[in-house]
C-alpha positions as CSV (number, residue, x, y, z in Angstrom):
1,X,0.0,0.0,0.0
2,X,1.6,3.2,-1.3
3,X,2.4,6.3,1.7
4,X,-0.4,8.5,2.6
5,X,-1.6,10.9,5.2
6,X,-1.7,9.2,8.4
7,X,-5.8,8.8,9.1
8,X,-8.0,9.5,11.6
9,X,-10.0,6.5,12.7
10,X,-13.1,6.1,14.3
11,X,-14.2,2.9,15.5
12,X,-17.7,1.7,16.7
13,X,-18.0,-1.2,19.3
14,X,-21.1,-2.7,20.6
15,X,-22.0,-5.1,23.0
16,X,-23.5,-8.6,21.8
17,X,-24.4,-8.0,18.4
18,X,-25.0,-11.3,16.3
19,X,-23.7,-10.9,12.7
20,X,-26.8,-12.3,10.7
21,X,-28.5,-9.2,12.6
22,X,-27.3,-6.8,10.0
23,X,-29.2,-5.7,6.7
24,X,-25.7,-7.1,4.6
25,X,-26.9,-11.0,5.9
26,X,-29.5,-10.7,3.1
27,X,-32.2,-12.0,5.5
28,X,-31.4,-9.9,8.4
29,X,-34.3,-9.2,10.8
30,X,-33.4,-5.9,12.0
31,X,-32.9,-2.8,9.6
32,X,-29.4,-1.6,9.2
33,X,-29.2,1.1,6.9
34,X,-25.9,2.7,8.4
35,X,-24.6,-0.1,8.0
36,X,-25.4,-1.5,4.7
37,X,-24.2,2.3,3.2
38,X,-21.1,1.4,5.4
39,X,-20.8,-2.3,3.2
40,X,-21.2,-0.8,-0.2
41,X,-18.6,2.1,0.4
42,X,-16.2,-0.4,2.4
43,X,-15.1,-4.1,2.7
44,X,-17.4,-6.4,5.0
45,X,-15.9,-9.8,6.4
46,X,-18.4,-12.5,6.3
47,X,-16.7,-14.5,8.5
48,X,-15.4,-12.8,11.2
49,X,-15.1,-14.0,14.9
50,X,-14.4,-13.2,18.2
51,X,-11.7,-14.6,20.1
52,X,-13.4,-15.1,23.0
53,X,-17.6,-15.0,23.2
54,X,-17.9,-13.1,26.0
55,X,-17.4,-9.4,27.0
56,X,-14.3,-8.7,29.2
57,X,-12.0,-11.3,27.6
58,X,-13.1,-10.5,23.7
59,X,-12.1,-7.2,24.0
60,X,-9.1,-7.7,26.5
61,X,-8.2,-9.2,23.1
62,X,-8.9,-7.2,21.1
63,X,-7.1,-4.2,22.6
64,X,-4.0,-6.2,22.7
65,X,-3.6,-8.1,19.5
66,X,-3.3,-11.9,22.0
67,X,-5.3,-14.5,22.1
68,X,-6.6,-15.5,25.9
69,X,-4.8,-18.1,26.5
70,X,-1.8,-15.4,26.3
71,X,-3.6,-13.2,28.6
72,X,-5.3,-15.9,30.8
73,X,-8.2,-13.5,30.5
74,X,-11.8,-15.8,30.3
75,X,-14.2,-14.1,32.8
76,X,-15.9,-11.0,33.4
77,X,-13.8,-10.4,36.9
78,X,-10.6,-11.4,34.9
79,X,-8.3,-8.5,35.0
80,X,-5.7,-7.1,31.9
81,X,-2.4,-6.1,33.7
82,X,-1.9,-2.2,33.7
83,X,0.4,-1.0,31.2
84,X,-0.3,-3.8,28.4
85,X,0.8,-2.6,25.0
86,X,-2.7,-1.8,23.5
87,X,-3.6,-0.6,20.9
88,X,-4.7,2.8,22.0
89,X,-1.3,3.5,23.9
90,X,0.5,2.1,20.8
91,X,-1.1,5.3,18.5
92,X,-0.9,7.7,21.3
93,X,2.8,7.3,21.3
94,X,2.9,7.6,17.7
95,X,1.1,10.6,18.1
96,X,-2.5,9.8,17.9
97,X,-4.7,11.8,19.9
98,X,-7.0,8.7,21.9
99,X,-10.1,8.8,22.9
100,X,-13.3,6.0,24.6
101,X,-16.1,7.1,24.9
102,X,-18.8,4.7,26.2
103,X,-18.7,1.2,27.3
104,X,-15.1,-0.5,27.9
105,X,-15.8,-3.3,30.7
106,X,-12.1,-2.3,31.9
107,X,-11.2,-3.6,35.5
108,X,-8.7,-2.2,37.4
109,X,-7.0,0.3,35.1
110,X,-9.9,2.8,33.4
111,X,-7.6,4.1,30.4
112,X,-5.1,1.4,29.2
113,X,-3.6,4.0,27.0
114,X,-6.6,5.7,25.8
115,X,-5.3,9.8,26.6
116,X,-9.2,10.5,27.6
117,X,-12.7,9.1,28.9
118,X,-15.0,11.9,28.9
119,X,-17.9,9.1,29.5
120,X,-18.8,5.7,30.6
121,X,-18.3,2.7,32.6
122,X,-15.4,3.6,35.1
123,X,-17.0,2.0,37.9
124,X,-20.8,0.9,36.3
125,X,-21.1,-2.0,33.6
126,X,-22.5,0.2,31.1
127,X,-25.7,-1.4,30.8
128,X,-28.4,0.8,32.4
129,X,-31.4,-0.7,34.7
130,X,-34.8,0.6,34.2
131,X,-34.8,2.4,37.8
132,X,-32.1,4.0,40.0
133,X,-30.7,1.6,42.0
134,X,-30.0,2.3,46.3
135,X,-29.3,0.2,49.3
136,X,-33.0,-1.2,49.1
137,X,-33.0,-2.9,45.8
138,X,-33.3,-6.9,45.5
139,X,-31.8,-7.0,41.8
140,X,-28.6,-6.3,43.0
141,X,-27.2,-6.1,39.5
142,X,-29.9,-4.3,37.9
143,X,-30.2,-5.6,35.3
144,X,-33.6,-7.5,35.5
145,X,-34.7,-10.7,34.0
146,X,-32.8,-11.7,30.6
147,X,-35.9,-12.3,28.4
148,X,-38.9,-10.8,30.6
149,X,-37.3,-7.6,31.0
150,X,-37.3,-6.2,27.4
151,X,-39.5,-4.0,25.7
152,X,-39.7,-0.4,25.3
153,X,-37.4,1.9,27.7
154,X,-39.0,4.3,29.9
155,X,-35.7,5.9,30.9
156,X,-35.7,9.6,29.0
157,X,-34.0,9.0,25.9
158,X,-31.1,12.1,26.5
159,X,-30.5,9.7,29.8
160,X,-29.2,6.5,27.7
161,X,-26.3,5.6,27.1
162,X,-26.6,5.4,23.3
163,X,-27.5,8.6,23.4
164,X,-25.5,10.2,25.7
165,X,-22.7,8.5,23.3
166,X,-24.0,10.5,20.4
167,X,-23.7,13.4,22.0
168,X,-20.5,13.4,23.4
169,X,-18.7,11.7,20.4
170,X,-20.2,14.9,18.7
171,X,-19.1,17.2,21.1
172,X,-15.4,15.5,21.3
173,X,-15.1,15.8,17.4
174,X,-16.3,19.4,17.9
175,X,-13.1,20.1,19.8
176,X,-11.1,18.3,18.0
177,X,-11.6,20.4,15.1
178,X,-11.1,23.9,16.5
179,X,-7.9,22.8,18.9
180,X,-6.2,19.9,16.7
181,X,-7.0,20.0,13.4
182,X,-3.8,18.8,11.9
183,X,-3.5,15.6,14.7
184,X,-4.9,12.5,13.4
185,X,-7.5,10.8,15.9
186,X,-8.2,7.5,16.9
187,X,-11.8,7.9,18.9
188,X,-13.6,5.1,20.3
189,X,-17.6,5.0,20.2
190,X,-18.8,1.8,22.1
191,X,-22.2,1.3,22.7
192,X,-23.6,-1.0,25.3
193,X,-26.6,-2.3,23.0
194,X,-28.1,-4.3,21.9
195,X,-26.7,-6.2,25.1
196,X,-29.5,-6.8,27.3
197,X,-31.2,-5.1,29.0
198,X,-33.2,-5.4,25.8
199,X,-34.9,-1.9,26.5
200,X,-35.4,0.3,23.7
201,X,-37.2,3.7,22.2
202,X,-40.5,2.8,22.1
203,X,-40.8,3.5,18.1
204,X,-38.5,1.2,17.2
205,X,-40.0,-1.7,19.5
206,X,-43.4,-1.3,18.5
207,X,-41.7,-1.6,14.5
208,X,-40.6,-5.2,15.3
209,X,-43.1,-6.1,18.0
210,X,-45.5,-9.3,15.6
211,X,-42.9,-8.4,13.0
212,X,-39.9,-11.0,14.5
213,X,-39.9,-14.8,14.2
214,X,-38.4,-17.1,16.6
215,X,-35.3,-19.6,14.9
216,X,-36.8,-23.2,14.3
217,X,-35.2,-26.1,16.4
218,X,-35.7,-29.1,17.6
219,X,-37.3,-29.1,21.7
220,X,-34.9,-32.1,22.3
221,X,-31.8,-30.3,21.0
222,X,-30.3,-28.6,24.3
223,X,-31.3,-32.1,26.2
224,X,-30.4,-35.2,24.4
225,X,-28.0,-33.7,21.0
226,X,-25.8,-30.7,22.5
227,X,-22.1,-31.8,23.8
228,X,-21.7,-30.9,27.8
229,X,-19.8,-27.4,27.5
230,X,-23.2,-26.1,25.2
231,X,-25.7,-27.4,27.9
232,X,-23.6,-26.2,30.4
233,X,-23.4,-22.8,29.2
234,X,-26.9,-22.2,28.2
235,X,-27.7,-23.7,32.0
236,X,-25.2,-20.8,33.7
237,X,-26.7,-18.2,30.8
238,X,-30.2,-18.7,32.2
239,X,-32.2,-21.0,30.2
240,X,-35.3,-19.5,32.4
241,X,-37.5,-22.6,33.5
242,X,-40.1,-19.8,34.3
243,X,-39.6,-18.6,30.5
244,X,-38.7,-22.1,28.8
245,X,-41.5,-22.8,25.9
246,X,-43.1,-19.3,26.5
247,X,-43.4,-17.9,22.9
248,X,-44.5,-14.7,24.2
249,X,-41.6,-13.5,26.3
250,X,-39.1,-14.5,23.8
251,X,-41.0,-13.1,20.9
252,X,-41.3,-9.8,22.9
253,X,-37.3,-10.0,23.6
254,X,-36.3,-10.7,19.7
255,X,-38.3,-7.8,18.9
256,X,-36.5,-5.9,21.6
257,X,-33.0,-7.0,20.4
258,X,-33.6,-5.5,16.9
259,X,-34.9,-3.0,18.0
260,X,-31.5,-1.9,20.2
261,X,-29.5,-3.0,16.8
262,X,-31.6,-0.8,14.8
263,X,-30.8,2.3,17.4
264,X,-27.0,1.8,17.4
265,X,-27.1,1.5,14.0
266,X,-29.2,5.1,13.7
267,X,-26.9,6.6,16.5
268,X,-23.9,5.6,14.4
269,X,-25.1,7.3,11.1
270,X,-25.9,10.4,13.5
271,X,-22.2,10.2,14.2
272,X,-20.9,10.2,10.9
273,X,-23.4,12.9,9.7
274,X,-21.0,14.7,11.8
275,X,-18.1,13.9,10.8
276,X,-19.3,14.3,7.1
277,X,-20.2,18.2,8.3
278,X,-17.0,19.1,10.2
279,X,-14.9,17.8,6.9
280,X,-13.3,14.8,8.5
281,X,-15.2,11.8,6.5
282,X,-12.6,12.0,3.5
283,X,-9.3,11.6,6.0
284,X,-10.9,9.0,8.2
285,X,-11.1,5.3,8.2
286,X,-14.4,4.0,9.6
287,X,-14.3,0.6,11.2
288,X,-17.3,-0.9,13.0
289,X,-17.4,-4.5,15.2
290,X,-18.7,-6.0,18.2
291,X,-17.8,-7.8,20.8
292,X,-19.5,-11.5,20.6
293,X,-22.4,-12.0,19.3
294,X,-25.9,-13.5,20.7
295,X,-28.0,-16.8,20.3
296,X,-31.0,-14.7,20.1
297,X,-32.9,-17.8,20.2
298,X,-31.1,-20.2,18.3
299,X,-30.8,-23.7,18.9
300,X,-33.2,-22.4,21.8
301,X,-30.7,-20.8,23.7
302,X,-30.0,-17.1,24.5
303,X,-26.9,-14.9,25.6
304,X,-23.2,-16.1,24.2
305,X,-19.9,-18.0,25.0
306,X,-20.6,-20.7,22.6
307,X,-18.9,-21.5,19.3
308,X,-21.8,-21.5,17.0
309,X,-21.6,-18.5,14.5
310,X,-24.7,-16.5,16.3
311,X,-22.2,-16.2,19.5
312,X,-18.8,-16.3,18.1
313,X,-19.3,-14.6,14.6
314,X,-19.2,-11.1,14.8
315,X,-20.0,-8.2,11.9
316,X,-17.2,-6.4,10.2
317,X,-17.1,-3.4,7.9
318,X,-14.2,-1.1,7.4
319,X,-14.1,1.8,4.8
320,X,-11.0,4.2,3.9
321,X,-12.6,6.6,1.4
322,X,-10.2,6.3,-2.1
323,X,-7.6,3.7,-0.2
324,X,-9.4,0.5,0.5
325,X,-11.6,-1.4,-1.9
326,X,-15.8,-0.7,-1.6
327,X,-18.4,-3.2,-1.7
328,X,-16.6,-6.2,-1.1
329,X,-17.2,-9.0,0.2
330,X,-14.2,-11.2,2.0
331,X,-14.9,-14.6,2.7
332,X,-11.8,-14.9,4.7
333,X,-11.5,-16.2,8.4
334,X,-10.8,-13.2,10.6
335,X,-10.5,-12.1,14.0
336,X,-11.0,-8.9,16.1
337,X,-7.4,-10.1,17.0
338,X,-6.2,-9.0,13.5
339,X,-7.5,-5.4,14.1
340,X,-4.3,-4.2,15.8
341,X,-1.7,-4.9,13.2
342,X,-4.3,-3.3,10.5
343,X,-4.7,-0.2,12.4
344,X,-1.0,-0.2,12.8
345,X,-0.5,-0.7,9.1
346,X,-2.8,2.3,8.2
347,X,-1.1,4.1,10.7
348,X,2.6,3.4,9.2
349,X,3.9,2.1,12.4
350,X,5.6,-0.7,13.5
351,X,3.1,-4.0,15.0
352,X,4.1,-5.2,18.6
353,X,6.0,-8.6,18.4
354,X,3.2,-9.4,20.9
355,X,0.4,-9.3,18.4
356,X,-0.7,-13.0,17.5
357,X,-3.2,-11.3,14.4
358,X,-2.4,-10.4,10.9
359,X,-2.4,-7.5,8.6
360,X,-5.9,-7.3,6.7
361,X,-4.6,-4.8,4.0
362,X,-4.0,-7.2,1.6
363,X,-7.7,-7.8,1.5
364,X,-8.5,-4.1,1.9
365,X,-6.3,-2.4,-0.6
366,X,-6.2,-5.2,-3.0
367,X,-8.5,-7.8,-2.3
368,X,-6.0,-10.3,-2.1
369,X,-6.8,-13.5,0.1
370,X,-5.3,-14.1,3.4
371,X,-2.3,-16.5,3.5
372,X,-3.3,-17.4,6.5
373,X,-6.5,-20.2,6.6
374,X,-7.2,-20.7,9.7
375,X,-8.4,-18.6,13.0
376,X,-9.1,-19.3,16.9
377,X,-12.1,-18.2,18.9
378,X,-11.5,-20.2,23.0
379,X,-14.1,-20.0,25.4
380,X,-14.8,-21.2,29.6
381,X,-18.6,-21.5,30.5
382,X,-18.8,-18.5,32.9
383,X,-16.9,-19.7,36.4
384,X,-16.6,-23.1,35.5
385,X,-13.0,-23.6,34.2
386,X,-13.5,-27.5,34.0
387,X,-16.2,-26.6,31.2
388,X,-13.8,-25.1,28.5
389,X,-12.8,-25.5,24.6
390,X,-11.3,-23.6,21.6
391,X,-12.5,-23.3,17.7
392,X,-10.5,-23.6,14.5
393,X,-12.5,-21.9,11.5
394,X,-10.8,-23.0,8.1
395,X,-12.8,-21.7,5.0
396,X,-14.7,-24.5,5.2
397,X,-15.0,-26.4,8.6
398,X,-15.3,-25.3,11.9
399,X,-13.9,-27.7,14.8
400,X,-14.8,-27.4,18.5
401,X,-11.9,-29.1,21.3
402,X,-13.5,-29.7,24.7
403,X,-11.1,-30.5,27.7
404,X,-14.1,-33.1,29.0
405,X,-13.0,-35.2,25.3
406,X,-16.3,-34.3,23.8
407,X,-16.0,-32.5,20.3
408,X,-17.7,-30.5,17.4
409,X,-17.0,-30.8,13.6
410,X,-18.9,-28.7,11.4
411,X,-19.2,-28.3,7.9
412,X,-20.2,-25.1,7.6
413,X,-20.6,-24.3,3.9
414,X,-23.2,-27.3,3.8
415,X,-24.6,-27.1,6.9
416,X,-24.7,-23.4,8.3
417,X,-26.6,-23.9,10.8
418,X,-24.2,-26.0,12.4
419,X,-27.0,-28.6,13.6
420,X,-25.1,-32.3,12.4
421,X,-21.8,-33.0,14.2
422,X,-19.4,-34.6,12.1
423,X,-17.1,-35.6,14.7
424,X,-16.6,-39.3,14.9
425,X,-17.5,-40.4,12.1
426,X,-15.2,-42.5,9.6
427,X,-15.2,-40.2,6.6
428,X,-13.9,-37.2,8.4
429,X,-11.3,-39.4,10.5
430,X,-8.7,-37.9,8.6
431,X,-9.2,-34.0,9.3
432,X,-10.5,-34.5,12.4
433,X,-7.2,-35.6,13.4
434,X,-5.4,-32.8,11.8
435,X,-7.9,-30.2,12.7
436,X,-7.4,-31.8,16.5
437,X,-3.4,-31.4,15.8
438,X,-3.8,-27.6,14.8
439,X,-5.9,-26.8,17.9
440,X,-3.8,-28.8,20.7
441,X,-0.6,-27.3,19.3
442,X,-2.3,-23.7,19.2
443,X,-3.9,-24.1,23.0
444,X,-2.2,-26.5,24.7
445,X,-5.0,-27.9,26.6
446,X,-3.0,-29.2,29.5
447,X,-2.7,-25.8,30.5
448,X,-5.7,-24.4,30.4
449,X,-7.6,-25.0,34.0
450,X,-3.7,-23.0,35.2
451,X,-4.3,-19.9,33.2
452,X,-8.0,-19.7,34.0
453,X,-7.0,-19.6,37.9
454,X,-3.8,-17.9,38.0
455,X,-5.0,-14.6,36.0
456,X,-6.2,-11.8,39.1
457,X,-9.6,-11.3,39.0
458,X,-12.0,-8.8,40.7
459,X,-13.9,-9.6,43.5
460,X,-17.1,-9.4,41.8
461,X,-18.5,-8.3,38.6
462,X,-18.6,-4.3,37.7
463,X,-22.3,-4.2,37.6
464,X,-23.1,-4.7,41.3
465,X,-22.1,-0.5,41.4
466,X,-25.1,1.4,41.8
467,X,-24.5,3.8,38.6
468,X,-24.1,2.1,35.1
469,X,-21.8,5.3,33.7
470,X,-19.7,8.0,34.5
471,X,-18.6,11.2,33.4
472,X,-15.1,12.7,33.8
473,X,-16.2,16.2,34.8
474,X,-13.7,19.3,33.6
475,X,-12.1,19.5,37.2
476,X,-11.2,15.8,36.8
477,X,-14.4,14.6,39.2
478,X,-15.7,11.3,38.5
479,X,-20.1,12.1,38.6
480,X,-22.3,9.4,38.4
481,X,-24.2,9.4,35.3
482,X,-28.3,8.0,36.5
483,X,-29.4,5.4,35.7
């Protein structure tokens, strides 16, 4: 890729969004407008995939470049040491001016090289309760009941945090302009949606509400087909007993959950109407992700830290007005881990020896495959070490290693919904074996329950804080942000 300007970048994050929820899937049930003008002026990665289906250790990943099992990151209490090469501390010292705005599910350090955090999670989880919490309240996390919770919000919308995002991502832009023109920018917008709770504008439910349809699957599936670490997961995710079969709730939450993608995706194109109007659009590269993705109801399960694409598989556009290529479509297997090196490519400086991704300009510059044909996703259910596994995706197959000897093989341009496990059977023997080869060489296995249990790890979870979000006042005061 011949020299330019260095760009600014902005790059949106949300919080559990499932790739097929996006109007590029063909058959998506939510409306993504932003996001399909996004595909057609950038590249979109059809099969992308976290390295880690769940919040805190997909984007400690992320942010580094490593896998967890370099990190020994696979909980939400799991903790990133301070000073980590990330990727924001990388560009600041490359002169980058860094900034987060929104939800980073950080523990112990707040910045991790990012030079500001006007707003957002600093002590809260970022995912704001329907009330104002105090000393009285039985939900202690507030964050309700997974499926019977959603709906339409009644917190005032200049409250939310989707909102409150748009607005200070505006504002921060705003000043950017008048005191740094000439700096380039790497500012992060992440959203908390469409993460439960699945509360959105009332509009936008009432759009979806009798519009949504619930995945078909067989009532046996989760009971007598699924290997241990699945029905172990769904059981800590809350497979509801009082919800189980009721068509209703989940109906109402599935209209819920597109409605929250449809508002990120309308806050995002709110965004870039800005940047369009200050004059930044034609110098900055646009990059939008998530962290994992959700089951939404497949397979009957709900929430994520499972291998199948609707948890692991994550949505992936990134545009670079008149230096990458627009409106294609890579097939290649890709990780958030890769993110890193690109942005350091675009950035014309050096990757971290630490980094485990790869370069994705080739494919965005030239459309030139991968030479790589394989990525990892790894995955513990959610305080049970003993329950834990890791993913290859090649092109063609995906392969799921379980510590407990149980295993997933998948072919998944034949069967994409990932519902008949190949594994054990004669006539895949042979790349079973070498698919089981790739993974034990990549993970080392025997290690695993040691890195789960010797990585620090908060007391308890972020969300038992009474306040969701934070701003970072002038003065330097933390204020609770209510909700």
């Amino acid at each position: 890729m011949a020299h330019q300007k260095r760009p600014n970048i902005l790059f949106f994050l949300s919080d559990q969004h499932a790739h097929k929820f996006c109007s590029w899937s063909g058959s998506s049930p939510a409306d993504t407008p932003t996001l399909q003008r996004l595909a057609k002026e950038g590249v979109v990665f059809s099969n992308a995939y976290c390295q880690n289906p769940l919040c805190v250790p997909s984007r400690s990943s992320l942010l580094t470049g490593r896998y967890s099992k370099d990190l020994g990151i696979y909980e939400n209490r799991h903790i990133l040491e301070a000073n980590s090469t990330t990727l924001p501390r990388v560009l600041g010292q490359a002169g980058y001016r860094t900034c987060l705005i929104g939800k980073a599910h950080f523990n112990g350090d707040q910045f991790h090289g990012y030079q500001q955090r006007p707003y957002g999670d600093l002590y809260g989880q970022a995912h704001q309760p329907e009330y104002i919490r105090d000393e009285t309240c039985t939900d202690a996390s507030g964050l309700g009941d997974l499926l019977g919770n959603a709906g339409a919000t009644e917190i005032p919308l200049p409250l939310t945090q989707t909102e409150i995002c748009v607005s200070e991502a505006a504002k921060w832009l705003q000043g950017h302009v008048d005191t740094n023109p000439d700096q380039p920018f790497f500012l992060s917008v992440n959203f908390d949606k469409p993460h439960f709770p699945m509360r959105a504008p009332r509009h936008l439910f009432e759009k979806y509400a009798g519009r949504v349809r619930l995945p078909e699957y067989s009532e046996h599936y989760l009971d007598e087909e699924a290997v241990p670490f699945v029905r172990k997961a769904v059981e800590i995710n809350g497979r509801s007993h009082r919800h189980q079969g009721d068509r209703a709730i989940a109906l109402q939450a599935l209209a819920a959950y597109c409605a929250c993608v449809e508002w990120i995706d309308d806050a995002m194109g709110r965004i870039l109407q800005v940047l369009d109007y200050l004059g930044l659009a034609g110098d900055t590269l646009v990059m939008y992700t998530s962290d994992h993705g959700e089951m939404a109801g497949e397979k009957g399960a709900w929430q994520k830290t499972l291998f199948f694409d609707a948890s692991a598989k994550v949505p992936l556009v990134i545009k670079w007005p008149e230096r990458f290529r627009t409106g294609l479509r890579a097939d290649d297997p890709v990780g958030l881990v890769d993110l890193f090196p690109t942005l350091c490519r675009v950035a014309g400086i050096r990757t971290p020896d630490s980094c485990a991704g790869v370069d994705l300009t080739p494919i965005l510059a030239e459309g030139r495959p991968l030479a790589r044909q394989a990525i990892f996703s790894e995955s513990s259910a959610l305080k049970h070490p003993e329950y834990s596994g890791c993913m290859i995706r090649t092109p063609k197959y995906k392969y799921c290693f379980y510590l407990d000897g149980h295993n997933e093989l998948y072919d998944m341009e034949n069967d994409p919904g990932e519902w008949h496990n190949l594994s054990g059977t004669a006539d895949f023997q042979a790349l079973e074996a070498d698919l089981s080869s790739q993974v034990r060489d990549f993970w080392q296995p025997g290690e695993q329950i040691d890195r789960y249990r010797q990585c620090p790890a908060m007391d308890r979870e972020k969300h038992f804080y009474f306040y969701s979000n934070q701003f970072i006042a002038a003065d330097g005061r933390v204020v609770n942000a209510r909700p």
